[in-house]
N, CA and C atoms as an extended XYZ file, in Angstrom:
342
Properties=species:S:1:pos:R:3:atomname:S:1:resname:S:1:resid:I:1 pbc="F F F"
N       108.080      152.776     -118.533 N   UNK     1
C       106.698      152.867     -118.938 CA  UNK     1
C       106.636      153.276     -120.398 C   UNK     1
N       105.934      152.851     -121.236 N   UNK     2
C       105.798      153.000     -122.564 CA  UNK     2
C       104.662      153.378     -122.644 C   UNK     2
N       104.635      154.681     -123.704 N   UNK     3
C       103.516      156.164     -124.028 CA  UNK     3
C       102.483      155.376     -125.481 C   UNK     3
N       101.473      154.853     -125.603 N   UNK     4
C       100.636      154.908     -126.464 CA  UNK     4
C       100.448      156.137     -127.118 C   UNK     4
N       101.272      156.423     -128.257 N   UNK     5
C       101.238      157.616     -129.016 CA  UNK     5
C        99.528      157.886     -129.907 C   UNK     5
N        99.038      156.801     -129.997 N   UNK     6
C        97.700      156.840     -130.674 CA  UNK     6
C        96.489      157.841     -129.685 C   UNK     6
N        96.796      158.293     -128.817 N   UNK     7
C        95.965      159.163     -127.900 CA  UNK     7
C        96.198      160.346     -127.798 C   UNK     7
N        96.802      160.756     -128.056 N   UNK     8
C        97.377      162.130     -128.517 CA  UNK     8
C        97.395      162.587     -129.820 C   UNK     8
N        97.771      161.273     -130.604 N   UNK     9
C        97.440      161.867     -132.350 CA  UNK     9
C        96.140      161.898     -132.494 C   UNK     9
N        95.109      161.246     -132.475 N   UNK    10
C        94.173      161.260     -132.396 CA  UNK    10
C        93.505      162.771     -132.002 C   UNK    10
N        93.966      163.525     -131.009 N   UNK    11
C        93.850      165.211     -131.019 CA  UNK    11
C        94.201      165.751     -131.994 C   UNK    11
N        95.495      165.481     -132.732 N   UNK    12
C        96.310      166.221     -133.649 CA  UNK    12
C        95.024      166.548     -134.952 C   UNK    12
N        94.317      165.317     -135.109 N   UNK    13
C        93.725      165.503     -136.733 CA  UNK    13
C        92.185      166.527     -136.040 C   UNK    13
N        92.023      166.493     -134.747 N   UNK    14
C        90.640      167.544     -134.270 CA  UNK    14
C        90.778      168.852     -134.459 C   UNK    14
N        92.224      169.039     -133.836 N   UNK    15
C        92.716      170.777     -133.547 CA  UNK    15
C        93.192      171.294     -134.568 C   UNK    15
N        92.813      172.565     -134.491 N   UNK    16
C        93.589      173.032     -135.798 CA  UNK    16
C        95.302      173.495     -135.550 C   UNK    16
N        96.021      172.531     -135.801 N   UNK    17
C        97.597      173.208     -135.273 CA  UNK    17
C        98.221      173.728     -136.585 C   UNK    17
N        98.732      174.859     -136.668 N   UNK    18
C        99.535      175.475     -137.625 CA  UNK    18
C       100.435      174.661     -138.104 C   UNK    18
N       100.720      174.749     -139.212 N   UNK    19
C       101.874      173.727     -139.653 CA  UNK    19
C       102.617      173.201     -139.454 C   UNK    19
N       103.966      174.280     -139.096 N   UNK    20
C       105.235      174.183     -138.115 CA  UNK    20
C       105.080      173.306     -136.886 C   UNK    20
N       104.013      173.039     -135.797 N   UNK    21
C       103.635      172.111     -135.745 CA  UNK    21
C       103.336      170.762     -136.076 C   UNK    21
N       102.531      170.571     -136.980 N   UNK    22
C       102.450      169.586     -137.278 CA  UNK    22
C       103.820      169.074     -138.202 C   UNK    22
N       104.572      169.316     -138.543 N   UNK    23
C       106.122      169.234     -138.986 CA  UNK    23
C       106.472      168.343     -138.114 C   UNK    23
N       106.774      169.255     -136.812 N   UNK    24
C       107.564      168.952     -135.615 CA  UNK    24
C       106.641      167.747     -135.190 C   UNK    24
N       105.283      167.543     -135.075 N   UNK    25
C       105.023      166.132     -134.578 CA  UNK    25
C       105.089      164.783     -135.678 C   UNK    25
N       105.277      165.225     -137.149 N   UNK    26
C       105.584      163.598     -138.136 CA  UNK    26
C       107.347      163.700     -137.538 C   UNK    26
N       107.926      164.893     -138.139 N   UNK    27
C       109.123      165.074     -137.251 CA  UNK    27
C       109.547      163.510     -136.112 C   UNK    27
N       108.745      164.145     -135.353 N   UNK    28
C       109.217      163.417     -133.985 CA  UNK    28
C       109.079      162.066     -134.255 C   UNK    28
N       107.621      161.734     -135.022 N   UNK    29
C       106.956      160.038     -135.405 CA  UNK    29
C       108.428      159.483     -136.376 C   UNK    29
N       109.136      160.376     -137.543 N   UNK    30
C       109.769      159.688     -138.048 CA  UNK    30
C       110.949      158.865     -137.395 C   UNK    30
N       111.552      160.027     -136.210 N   UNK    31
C       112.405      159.204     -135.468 CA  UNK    31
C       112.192      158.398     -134.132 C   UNK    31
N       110.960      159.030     -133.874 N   UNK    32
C       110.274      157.647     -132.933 CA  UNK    32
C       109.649      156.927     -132.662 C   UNK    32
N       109.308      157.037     -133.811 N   UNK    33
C       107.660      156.011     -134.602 CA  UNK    33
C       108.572      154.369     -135.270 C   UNK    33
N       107.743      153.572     -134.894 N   UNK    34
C       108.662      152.290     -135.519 CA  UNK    34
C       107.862      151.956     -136.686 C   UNK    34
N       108.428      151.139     -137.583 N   UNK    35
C       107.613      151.057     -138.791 CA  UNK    35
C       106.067      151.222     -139.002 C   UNK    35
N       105.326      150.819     -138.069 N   UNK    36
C       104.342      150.586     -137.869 CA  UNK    36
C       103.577      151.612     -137.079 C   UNK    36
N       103.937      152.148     -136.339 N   UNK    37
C       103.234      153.721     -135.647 CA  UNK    37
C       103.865      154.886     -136.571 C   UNK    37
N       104.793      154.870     -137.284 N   UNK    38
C       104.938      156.011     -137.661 CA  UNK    38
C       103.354      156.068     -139.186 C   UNK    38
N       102.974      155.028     -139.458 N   UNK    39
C       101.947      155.704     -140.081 CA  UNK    39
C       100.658      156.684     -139.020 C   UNK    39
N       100.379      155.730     -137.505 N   UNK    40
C        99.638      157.027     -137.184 CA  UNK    40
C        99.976      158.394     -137.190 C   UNK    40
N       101.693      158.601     -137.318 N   UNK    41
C       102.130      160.141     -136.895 CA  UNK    41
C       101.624      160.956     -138.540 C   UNK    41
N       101.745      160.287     -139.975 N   UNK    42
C       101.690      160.298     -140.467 CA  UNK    42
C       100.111      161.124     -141.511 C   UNK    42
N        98.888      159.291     -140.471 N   UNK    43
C        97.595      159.824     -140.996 CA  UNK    43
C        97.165      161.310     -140.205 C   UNK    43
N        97.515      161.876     -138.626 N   UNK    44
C        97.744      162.470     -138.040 CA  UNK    44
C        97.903      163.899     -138.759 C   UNK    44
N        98.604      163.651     -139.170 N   UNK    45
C        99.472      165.258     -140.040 CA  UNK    45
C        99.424      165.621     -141.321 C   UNK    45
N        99.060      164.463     -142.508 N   UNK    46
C        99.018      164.432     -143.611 CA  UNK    46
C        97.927      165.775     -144.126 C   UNK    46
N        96.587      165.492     -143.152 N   UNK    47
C        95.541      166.397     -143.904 CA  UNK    47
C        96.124      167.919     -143.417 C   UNK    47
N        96.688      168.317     -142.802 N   UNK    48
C        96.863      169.473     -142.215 CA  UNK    48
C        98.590      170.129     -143.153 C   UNK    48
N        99.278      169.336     -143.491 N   UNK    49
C       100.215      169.416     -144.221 CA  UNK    49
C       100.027      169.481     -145.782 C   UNK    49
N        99.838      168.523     -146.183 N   UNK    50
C        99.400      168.452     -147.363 CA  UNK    50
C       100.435      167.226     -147.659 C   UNK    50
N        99.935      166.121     -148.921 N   UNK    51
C       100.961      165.446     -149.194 CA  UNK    51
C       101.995      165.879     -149.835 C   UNK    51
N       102.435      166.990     -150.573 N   UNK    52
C       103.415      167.831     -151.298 CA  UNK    52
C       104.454      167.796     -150.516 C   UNK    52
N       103.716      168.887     -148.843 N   UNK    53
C       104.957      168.459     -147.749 CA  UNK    53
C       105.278      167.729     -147.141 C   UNK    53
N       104.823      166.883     -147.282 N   UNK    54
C       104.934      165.465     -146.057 CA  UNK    54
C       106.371      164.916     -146.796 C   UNK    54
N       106.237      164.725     -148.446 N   UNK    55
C       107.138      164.224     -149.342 CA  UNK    55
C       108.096      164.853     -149.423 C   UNK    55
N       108.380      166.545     -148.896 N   UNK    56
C       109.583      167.302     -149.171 CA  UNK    56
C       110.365      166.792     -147.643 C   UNK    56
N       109.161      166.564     -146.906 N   UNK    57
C       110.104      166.312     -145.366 CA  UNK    57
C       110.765      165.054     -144.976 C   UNK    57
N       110.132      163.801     -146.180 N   UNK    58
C       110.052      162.610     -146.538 CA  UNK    58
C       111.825      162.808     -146.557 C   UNK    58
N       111.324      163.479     -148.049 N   UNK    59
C       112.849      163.483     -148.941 CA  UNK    59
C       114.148      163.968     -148.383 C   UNK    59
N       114.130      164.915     -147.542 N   UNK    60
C       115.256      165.821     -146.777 CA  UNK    60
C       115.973      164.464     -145.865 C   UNK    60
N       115.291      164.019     -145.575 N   UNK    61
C       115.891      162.613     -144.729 CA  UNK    61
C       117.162      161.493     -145.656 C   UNK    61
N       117.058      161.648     -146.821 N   UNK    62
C       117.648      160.789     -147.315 CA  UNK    62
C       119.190      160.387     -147.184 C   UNK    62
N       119.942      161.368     -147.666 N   UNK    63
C       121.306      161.234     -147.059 CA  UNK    63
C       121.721      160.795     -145.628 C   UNK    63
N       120.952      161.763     -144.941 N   UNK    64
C       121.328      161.149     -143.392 CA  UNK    64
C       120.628      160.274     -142.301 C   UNK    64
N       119.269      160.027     -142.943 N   UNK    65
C       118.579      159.072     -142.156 CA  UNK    65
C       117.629      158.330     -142.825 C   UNK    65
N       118.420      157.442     -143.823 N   UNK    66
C       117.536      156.622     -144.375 CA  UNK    66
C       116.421      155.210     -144.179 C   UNK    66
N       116.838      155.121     -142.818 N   UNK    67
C       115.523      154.701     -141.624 CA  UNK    67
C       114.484      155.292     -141.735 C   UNK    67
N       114.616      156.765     -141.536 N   UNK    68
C       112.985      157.422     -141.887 CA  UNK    68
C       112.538      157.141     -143.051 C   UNK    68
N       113.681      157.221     -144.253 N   UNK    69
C       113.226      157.593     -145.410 CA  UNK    69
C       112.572      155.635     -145.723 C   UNK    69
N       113.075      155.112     -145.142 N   UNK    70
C       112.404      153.490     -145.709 CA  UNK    70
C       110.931      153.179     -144.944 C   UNK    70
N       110.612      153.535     -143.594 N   UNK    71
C       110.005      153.485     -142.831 CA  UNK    71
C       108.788      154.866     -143.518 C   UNK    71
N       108.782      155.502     -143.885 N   UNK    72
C       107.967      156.459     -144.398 CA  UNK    72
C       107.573      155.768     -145.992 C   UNK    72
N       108.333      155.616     -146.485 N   UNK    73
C       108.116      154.900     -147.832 CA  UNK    73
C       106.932      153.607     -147.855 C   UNK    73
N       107.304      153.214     -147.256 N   UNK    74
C       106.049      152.059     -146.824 CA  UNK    74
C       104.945      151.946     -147.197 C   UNK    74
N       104.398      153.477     -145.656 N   UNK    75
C       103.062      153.599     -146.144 CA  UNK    75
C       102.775      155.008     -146.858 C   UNK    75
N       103.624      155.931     -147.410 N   UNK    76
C       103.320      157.169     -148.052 CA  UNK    76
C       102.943      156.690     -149.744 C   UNK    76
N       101.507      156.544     -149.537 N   UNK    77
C       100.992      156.459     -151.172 CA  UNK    77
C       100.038      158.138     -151.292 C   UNK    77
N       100.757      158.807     -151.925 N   UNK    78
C        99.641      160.094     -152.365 CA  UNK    78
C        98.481      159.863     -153.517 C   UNK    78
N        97.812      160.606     -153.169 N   UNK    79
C        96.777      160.418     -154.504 CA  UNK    79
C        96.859      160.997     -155.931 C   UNK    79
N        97.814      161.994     -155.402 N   UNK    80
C        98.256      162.908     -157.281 CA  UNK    80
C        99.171      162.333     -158.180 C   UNK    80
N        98.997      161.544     -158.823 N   UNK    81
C        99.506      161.009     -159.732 CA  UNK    81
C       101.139      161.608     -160.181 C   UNK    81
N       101.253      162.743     -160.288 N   UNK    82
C       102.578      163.532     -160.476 CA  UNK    82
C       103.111      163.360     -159.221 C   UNK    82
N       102.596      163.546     -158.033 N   UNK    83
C       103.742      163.138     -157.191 CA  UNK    83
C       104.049      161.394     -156.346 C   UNK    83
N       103.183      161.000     -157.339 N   UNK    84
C       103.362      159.281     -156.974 CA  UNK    84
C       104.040      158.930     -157.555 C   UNK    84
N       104.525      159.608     -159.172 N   UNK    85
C       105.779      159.792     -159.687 CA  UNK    85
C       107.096      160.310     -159.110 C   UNK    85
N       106.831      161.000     -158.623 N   UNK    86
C       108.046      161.547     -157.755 CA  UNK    86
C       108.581      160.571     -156.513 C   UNK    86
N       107.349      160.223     -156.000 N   UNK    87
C       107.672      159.501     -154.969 CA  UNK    87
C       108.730      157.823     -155.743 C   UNK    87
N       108.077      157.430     -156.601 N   UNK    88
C       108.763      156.351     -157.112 CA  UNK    88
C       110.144      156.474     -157.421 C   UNK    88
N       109.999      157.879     -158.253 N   UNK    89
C       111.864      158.364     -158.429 CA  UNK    89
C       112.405      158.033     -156.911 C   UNK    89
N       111.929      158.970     -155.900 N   UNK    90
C       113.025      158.562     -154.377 CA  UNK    90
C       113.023      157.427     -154.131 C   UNK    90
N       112.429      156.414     -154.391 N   UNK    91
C       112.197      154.681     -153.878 CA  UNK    91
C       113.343      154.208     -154.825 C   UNK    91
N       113.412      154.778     -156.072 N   UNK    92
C       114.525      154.199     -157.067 CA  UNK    92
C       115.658      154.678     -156.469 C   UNK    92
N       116.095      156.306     -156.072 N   UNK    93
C       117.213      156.870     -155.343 CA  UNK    93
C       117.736      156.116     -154.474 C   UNK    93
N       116.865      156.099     -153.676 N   UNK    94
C       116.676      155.395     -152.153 CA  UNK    94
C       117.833      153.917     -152.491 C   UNK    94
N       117.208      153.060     -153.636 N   UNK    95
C       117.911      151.563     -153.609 CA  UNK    95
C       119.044      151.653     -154.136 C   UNK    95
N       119.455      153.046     -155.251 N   UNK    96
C       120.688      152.663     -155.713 CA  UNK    96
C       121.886      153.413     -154.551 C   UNK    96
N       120.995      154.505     -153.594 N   UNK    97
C       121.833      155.009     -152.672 CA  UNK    97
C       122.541      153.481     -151.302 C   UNK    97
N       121.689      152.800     -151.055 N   UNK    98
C       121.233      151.791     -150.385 CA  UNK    98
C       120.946      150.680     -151.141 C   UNK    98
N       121.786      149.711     -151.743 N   UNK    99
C       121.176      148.779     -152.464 CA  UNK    99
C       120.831      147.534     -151.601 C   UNK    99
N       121.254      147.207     -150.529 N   UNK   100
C       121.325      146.187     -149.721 CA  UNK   100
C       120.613      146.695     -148.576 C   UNK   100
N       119.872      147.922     -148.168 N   UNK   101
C       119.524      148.555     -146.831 CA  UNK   101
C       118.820      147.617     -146.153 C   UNK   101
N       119.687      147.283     -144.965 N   UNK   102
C       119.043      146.812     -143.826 CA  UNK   102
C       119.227      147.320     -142.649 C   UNK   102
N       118.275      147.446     -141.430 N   UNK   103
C       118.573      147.700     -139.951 CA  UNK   103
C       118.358      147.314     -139.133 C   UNK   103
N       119.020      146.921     -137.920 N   UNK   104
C       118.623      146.460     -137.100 CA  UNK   104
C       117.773      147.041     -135.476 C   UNK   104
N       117.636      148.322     -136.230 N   UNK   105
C       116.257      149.137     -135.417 CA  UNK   105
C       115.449      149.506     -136.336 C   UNK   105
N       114.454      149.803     -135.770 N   UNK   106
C       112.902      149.695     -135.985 CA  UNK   106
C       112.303      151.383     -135.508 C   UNK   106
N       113.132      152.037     -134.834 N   UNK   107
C       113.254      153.685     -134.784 CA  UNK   107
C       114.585      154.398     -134.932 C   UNK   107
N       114.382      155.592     -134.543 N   UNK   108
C       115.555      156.429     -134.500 CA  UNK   108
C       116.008      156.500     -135.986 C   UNK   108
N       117.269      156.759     -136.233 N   UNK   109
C       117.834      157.329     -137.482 CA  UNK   109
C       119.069      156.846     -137.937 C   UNK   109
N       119.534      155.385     -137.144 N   UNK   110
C       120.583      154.634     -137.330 CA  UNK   110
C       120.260      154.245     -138.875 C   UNK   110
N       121.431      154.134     -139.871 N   UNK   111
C       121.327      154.272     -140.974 CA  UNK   111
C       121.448      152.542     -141.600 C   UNK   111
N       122.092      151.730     -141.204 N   UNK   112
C       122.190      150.076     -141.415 CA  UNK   112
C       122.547      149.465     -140.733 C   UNK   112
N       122.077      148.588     -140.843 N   UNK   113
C       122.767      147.310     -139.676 CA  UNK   113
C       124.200      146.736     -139.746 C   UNK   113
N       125.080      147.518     -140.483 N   UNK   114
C       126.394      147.366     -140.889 CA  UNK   114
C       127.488      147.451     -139.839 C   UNK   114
């Protein structure tokens, strides 16, 4: 049976959940969100996080699970100009770490289709 995660996030942006929380649920979206749902885990948590952290939790992924980090990249556009800069630096990191990155999943934290 497969869980429609959009019914539950949909609570996430009503309630007020403490941070650490909301961590632990983009958390969970990055590795079980597929390209395409991990933006609901995303719009979900963003206002309650802030985009500053969304991008530090973005970034921590890079070395070892650069699935999240491509799959988050996608749709993470911030509005502050200084850190849309920043964000571009990791997209540049990202390709010379990964110049060829491909996968053949769509979740989890498998790193290439190699």
């Amino acid at each position: 049976m497969r869980i429609n995660p959009g019914a539950g996030l949909r609570l996430v942006k009503r309630v007020q959940l403490v941070p650490v929380f909301l961590e632990v649920i983009l958390e969970h979206g990055f590795v079980y969100g597929n390209a395409s749902s991990v933006r609901m885990f995303y719009e979900a948590t963003v206002d309650g996080l802030g985009e500053r952290r969304v991008y530090q939790l973005i970034s921590a992924h890079l070395e070892r699970a650069p699935l999240i980090v491509d799959k988050m990249l996608y749709w993470f556009r911030p509005d502050d100009e200084a850190l849309m800069q920043e964000v571009q630096a990791l997209k540049a990191r990202f390709n010379e770490m990964y110049p060829s990155f491909q996968s053949n999943h769509s979740t989890g934290i498998l790193p290439t289709g190699r």
